[in-house]
VEXDREN-2710 file (C-alpha; in Angstrom, 1 decimal):
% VEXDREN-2710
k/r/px/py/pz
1/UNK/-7.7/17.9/1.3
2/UNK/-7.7/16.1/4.8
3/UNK/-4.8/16.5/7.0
4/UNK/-3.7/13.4/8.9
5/UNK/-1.0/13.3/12.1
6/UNK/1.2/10.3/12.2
7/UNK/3.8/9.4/14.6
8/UNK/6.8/7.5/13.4
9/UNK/10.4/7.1/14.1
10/UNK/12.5/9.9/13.4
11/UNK/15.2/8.1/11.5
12/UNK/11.9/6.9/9.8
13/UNK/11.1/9.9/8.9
14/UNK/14.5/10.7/7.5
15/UNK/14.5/7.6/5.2
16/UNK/11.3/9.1/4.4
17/UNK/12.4/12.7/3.4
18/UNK/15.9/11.2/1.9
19/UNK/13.5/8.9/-0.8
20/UNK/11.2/12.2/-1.4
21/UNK/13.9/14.4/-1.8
22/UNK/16.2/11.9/-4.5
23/UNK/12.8/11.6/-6.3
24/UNK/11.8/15.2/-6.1
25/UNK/8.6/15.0/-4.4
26/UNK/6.7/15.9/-1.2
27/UNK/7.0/13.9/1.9
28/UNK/3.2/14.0/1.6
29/UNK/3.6/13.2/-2.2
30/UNK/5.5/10.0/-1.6
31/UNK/3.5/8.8/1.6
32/UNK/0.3/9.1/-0.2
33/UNK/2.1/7.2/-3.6
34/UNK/2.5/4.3/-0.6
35/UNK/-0.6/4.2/0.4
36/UNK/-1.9/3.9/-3.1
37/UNK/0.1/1.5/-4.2
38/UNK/-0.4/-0.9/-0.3
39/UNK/-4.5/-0.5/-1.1
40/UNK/-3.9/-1.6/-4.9
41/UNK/-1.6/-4.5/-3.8
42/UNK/-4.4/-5.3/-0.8
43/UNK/-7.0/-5.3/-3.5
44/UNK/-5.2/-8.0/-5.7
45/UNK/-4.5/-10.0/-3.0
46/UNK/-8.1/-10.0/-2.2
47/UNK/-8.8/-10.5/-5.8
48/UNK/-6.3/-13.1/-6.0
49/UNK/-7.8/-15.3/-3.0
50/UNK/-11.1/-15.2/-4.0
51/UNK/-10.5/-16.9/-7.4
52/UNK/-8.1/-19.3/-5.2
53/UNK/-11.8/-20.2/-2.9
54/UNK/-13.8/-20.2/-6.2
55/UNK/-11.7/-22.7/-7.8
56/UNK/-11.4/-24.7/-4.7
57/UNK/-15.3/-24.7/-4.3
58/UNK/-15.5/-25.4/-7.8
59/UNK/-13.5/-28.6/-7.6
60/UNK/-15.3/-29.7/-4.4
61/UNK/-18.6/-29.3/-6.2
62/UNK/-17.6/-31.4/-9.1
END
């Protein structure tokens, strides 16, 4: 696995380590749980605005 160095806030980082800790993970284990769940809620955003422009094209078109 890839190892990546981030800077951040240290009271950041404590919120961080506080929410890992309750929840019994990593720090790594919950900042990689974020980042899955930021590029899922990207994708349906994308996904979401796309069928936005194809029903607006489609009632231009008609």
């Amino acid at each position: 696995m890839a190892r990546v160095l981030i800077s951040m806030p240290e009271e950041f980082l404590n919120k961080i380590d506080q929410v890992a800790d309750g929840e019994n993970r990593s720090r790594s284990e919950l900042i990689r749980e974020a980042l899955r769940t930021y590029i899922y809620k990207q994708k349906v955003r994308e996904s979401t605005a796309a069928g936005r422009n194809a029903e607006l094209l489609e009632s231009l078109l008609q």
